[in-house]
N, C-alpha and C positions, 0 to 999 in steps of 0.2 A: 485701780481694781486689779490689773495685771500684777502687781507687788503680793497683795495679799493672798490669791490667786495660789502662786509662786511659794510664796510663806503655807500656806493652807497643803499645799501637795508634798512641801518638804518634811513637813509635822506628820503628814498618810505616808511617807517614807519610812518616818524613824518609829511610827508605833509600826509597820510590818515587819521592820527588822526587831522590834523589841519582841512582839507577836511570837515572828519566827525565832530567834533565840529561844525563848520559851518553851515551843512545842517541839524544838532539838534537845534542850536539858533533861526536860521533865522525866521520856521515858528511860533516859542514860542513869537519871538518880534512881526511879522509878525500881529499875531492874537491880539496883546494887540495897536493897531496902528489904529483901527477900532475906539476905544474906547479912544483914548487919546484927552487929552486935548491941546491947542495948543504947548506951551512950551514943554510938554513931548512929545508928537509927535515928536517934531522938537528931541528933547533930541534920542528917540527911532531910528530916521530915521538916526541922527547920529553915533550911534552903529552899525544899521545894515550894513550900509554903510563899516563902517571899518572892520565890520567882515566878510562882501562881498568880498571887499577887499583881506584879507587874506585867504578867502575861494578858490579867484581865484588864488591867488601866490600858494596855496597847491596843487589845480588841475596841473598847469604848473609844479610844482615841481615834481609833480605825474607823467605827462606823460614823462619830462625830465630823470627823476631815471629809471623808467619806459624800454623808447628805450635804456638805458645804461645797465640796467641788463642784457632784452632780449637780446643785441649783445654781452656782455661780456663774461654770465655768462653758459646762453643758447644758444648763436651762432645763433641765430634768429631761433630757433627751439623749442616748448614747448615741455614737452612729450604726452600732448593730445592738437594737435590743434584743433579740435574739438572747446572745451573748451575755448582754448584762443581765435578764432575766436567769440567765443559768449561772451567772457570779452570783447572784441574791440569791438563792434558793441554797447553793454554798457557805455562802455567809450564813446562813440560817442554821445549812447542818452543823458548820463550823459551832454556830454560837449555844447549840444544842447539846454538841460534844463537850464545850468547856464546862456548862453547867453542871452536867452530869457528870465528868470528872471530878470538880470542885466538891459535889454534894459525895461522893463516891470516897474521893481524897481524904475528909477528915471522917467518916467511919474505918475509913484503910487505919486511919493513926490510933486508932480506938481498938484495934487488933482483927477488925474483921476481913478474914482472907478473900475474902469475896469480893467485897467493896473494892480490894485493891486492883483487884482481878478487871473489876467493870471499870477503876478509874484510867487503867492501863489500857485496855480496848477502847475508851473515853480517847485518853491521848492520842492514838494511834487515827482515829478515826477524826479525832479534829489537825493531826500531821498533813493526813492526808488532802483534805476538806481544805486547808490553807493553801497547798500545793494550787488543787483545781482553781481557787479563785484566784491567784495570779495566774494564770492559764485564761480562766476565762474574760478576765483585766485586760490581757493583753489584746484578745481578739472584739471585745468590748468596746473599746477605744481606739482602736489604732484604726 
């Protein structure tokens, strides 16, 4: 069980770094997408797209590793739930911000400035939201 354990936490590793990669790109493309010309635009909206994408498989990955450590490892007990109660409720805004980006994202590709506007506010609020819950991971568990 300690193997799988071990395997299960390194998988909630690599979807936080893919996670976080993601919500470092987006508003970097994000911002250069105001200013693009048509072809790069389209070029830009392409990237973001797939790195949307895999931003969202990392999130899923996340919460999946996620409920398998908490039951495995933890038995559905953190040692401060305190803590974990204020990771989940992050997690939530986190997974609120992505949505709303995502649905925001493709009327932004549709030319609506607005949409882009909230999918950028979206990013910045799910940046932040991922920050807190390693923050709150760490005082959670340790």
């Amino acid at each position: 069980m300690d193997i799988l354990i071990k395997l299960l936490f390194w998988v909630h590793l690599l979807a936080l770094v893919g996670g976080g990669a993601s919500s470092v790109a987006m508003p970097i493309i994000g911002s250069k997408l105001a200013t693009a010309d048509g072809a790069t635009r389209e070029t830009l909206f392409e990237i973001a797209g797939r790195i949307t994408k895999a931003g969202r498989g990392a999130l899923g990955g996340l919460i999946v590793t996620g409920i398998l450590l908490f039951w495995l490892k933890w038995d559905f007990s953190a040692p401060s739930m305190l803590w974990f109660g204020i990771k989940m409720a992050l997690v939530l805004v986190l997974l609120g911000a992505v949505i709303v980006g995502g649905i925001n994202f493709k009327k932004a590709r549709g030319g609506d400035v607005a949409a882009a506007q909230t999918a950028a506010l979206a990013g910045r609020i799910a940046g932040l939201a991922l920050v807190g819950v390693i923050l709150a991971a760490v005082f959670a568990f340790d």
